[in-house]
C-alpha positions as CSV (number, residue, x, y, z in Angstrom):
1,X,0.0,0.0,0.0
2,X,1.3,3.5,-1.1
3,X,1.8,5.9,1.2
4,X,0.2,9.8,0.7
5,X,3.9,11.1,-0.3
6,X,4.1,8.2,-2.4
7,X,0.9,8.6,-4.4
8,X,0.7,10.1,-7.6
9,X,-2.0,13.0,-7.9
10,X,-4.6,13.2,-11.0
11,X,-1.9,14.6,-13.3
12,X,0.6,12.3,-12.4
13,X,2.6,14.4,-10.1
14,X,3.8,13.4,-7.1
15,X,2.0,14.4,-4.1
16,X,5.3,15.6,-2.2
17,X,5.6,19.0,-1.3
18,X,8.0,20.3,-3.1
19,X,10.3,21.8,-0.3
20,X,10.7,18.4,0.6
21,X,11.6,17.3,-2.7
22,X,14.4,20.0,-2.8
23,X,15.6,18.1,0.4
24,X,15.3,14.4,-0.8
25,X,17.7,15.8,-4.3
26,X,20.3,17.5,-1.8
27,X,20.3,14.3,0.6
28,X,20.5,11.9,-2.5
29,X,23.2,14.4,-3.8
30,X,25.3,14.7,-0.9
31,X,25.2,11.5,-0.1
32,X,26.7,10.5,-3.4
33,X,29.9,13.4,-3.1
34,X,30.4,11.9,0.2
35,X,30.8,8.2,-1.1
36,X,33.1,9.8,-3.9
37,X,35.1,12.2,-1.5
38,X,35.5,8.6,0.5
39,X,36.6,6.4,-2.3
40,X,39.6,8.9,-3.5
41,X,40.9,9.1,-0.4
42,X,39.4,12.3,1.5
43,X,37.8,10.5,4.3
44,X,35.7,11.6,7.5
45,X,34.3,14.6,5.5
46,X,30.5,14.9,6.8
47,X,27.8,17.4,5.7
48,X,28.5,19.6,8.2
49,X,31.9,20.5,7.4
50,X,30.9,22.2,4.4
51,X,30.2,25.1,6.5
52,X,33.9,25.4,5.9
53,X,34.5,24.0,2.7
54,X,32.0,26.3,1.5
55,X,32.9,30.1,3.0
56,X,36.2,30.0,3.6
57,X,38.7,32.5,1.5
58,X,41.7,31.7,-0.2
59,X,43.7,33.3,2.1
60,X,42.1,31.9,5.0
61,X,39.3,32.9,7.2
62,X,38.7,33.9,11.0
63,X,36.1,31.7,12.8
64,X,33.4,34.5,13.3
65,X,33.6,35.7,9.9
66,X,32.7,31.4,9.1
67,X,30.1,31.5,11.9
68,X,28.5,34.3,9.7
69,X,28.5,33.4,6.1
70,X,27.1,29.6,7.5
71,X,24.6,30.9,9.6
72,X,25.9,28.1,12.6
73,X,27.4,29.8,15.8
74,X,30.7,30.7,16.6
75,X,30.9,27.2,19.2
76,X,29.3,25.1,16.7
77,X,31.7,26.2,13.5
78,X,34.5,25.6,16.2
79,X,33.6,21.9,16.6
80,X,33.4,21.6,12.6
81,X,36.9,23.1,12.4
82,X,38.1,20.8,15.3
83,X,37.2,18.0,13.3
84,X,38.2,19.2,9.9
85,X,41.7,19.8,11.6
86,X,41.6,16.7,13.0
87,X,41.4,14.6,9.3
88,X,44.0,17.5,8.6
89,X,42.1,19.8,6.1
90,X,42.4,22.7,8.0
91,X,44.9,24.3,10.4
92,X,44.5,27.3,12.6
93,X,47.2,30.2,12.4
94,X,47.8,33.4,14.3
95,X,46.0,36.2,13.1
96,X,49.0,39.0,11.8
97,X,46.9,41.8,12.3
98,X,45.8,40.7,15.6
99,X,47.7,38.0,17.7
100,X,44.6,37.2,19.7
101,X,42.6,36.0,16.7
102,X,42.7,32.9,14.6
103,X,43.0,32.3,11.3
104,X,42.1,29.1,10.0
105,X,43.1,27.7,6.3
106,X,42.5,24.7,4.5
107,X,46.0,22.4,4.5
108,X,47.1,21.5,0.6
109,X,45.1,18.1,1.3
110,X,41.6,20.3,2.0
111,X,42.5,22.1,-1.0
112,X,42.5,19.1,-2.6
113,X,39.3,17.8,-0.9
114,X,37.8,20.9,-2.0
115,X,38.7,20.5,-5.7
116,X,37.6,17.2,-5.7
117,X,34.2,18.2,-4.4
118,X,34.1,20.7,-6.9
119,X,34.9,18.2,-9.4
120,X,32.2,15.2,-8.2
121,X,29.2,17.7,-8.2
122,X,30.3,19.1,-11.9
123,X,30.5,15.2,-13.0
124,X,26.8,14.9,-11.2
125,X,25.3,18.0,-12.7
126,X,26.8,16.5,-16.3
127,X,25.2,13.4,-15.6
128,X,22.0,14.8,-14.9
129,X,22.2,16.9,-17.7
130,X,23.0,13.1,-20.1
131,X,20.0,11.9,-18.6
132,X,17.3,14.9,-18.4
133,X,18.7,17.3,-20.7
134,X,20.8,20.0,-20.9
135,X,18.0,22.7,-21.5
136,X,16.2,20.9,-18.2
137,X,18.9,21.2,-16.2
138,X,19.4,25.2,-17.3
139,X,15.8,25.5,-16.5
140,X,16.0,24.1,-13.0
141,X,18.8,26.0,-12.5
142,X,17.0,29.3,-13.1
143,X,13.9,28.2,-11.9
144,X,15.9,27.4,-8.9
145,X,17.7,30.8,-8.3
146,X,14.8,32.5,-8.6
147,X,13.2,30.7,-5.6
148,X,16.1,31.4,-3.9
149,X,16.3,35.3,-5.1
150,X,12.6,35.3,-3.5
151,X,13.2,33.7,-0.4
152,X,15.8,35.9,0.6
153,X,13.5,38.9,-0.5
């Protein structure tokens, strides 16, 4: 027996709402960049650490100015870093403008973590794009940004 999320409606549309499709995409996604990160070598990394992977500069970041751009507090972006410099992809530094502050900076190997990431979600956006079609994907992509743009509005 099918439950209600599983149902199709009249049209032949599923019956999921679509925020939680967005989420079932990003889990299924993730997931999959996590196996691959895994199987080359760039173990331990979790969701979480993206808050990381994903806002900090070049030239290294402090931890408040992470806390900020990831929206997670200052204590919980601390315990991401701990473990990210733990599987050594990060390393905290002094601060030269200020001696009391840390700087923390992905280590050459979360450089190359973060390449590689880079790398698996373009190969699963490509796939996608093989199997729905390129003009599809374009259109989710737009259609997508704009629900973004309007969210934040």
């Amino acid at each position: 027996m099918a439950t209600r999320a599983e149902r199709q409606g009249d049209e032949g549309v599923s019956e999921i709402p679509l925020p939680a499709l967005f989420t079932q995409a990003k889990d299924v996604t993730l997931a999959k960049l996590h196996r691959r990160l895994d199987e080359e070598g760039f173990e331990g990394i979790r969701y979480s650490h993206g808050a990381v992977f994903r806002f900090i500069d070049a030239e290294g970041s402090r931890l408040t100015a992470l806390a900020e751009r990831s929206g997670l507090s200052k204590q919980a972006l601390g315990e991401v870093v701990t473990e990210l410099e733990r599987h050594g992809y990060v390393e905290r530094t002094t601060d030269p403008d200020d001696h009391r502050a840390k700087i923390i900076r992905l280590t050459e190997r979360g450089m190359q973590a973060q390449v590689a990431a880079a790398r698996i979600l373009g190969d699963i956006e490509r796939r996608w794009a093989q199997h729905l079609g390129r003009d599809r994907i374009a259109e989710m992509r737009m259609v997508l940004e704009e629900v973004v743009r309007f969210e934040k509005s």
